[in-house]
C-alpha positions in Angstrom: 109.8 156.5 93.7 113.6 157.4 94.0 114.8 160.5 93.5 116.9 159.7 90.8 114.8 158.8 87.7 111.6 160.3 89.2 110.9 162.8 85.9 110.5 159.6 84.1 108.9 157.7 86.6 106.0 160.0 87.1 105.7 160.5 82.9 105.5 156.6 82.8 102.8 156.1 85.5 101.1 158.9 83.9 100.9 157.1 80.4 100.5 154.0 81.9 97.5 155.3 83.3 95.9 157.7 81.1 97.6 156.5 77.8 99.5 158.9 76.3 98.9 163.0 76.2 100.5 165.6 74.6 103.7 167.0 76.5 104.1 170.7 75.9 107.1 172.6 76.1 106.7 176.1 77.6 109.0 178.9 79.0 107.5 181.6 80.7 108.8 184.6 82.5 107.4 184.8 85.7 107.9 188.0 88.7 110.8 187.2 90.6 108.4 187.1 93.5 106.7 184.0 92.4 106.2 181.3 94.3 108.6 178.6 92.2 111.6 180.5 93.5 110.6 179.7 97.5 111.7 176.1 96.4 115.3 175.6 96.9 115.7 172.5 95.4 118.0 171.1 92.5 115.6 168.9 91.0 113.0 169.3 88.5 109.4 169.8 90.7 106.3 168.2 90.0 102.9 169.7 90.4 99.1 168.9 89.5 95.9 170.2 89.3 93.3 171.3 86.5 89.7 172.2 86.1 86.8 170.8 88.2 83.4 170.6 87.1 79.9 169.6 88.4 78.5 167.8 85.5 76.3 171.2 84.5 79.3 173.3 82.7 80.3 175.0 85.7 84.0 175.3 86.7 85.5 175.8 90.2 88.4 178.4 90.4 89.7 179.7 93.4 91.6 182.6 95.0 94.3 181.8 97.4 95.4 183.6 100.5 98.2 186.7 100.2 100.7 184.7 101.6 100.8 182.3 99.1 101.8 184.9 96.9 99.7 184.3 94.1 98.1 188.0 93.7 95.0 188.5 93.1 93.9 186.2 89.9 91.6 182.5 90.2 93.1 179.7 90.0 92.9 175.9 89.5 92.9 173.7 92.4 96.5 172.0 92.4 100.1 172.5 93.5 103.7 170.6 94.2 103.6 166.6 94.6 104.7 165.3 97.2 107.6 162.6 97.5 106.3 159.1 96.4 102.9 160.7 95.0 101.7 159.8 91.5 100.3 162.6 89.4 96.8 161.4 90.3 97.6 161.1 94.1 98.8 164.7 94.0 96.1 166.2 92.2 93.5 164.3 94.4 95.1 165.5 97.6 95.1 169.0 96.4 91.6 168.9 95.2 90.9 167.6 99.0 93.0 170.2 100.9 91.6 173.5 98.7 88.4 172.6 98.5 87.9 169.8 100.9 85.9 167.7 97.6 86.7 164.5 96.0 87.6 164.1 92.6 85.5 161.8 89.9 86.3 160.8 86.8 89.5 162.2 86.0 91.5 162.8 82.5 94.6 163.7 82.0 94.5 166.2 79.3 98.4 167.2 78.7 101.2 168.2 80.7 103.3 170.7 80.3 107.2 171.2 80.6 107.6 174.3 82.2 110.7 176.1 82.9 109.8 179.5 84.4 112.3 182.4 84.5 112.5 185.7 86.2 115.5 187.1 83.6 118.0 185.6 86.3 116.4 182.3 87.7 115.5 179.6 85.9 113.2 176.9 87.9 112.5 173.3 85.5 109.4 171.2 86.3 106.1 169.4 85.4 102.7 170.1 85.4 100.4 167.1 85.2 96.8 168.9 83.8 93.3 167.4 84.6 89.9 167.6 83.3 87.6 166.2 86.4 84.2 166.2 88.0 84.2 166.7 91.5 81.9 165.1 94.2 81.0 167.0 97.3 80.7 170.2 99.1 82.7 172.8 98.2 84.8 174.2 101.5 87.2 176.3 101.1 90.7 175.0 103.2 92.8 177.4 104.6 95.7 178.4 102.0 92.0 179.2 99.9 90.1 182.9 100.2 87.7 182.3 98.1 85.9 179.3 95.6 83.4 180.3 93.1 81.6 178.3 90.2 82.3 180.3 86.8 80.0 179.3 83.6 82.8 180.7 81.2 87.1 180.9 82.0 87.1 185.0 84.0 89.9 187.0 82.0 92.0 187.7 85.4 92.6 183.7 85.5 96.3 182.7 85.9 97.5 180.3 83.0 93.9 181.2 81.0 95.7 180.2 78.0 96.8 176.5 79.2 93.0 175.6 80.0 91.0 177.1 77.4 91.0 173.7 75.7 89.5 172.1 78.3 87.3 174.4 78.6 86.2 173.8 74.8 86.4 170.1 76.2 83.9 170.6 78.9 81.5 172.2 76.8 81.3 168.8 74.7 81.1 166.4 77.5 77.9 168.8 78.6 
């Protein structure tokens, strides 16, 4: 994909894949320490990732190491695509690389617009969000502390809000 075009590019490939999900605008204010602001780049970023599940109700968050600069709060598997990646592409290698498992049966569920803010900054970007089982053991890669199986969405989870439909999702599929 060219650089030039590449928001729209990755929203079509998206549809084209998954048909079409809501796109949620969002501004957030976000430390000045956080880790959007390492990217020094012009250009709106692209990231994916979302909830994993085994099939019994159980989802896999994670806790990253201190240098990613992420604090102490579970996360989703996910981060930045890279160059040429499609949504899925990215989410699947991040899946792979946090938590060395593959992904099955994934659905997009939204994504959101994002343009995070520290009062002086302002970064733009995309978040392509997921709904997947995952096939595998769970290992956790090296940029990962710690992976854990929750039965309900922990309060310290980062971006609680963005996933507790999903969650609701989940609970159906069951």
């Amino acid at each position: 994909m060219a650089r030039v075009g590449i928001c729209k590019d990755r929203l079509a490939e998206a549809f084209d894949r998954f048909g079409r999900v809501p796109v949620i605008k969002k501004t957030e204010t976000v430390p000045a320490s956080h880790p959007i602001f390492r990217l020094n780049e012009s250009v709106p970023w692209w990231a994916a990732g979302g909830l994993l599940h085994d099939g019994r109700g159980r989802v896999l968050l994670l806790r990253h190491v201190p240098s990613k600069g992420w604090g102490d709060v579970w996360l989703t598997p996910g981060g930045k695509l890279d160059e040429g990646e499609t949504v899925l592409q990215g989410f699947e290698r991040e899946v792979r690389e946090e938590v060395g498992a593959r992904v099955v049966e994934p659905v997009l569920t939204k994504i959101l617009q994002q343009n995070l803010t520290d009062g002086k900054r302002v970064r733009h970007g995309y978040f392509a969000q997921f709904l997947a089982r995952i096939d595998g053991d769970v290992r956790a890669g090296p940029d990962v502390l710690e992976a854990r199986w929750f039965d309900e969405l922990p309060r310290d989870m980062a971006f609680r809000e963005d996933y507790v439909d999903d969650f609701r999702r989940l609970a159906r599929i069951r």
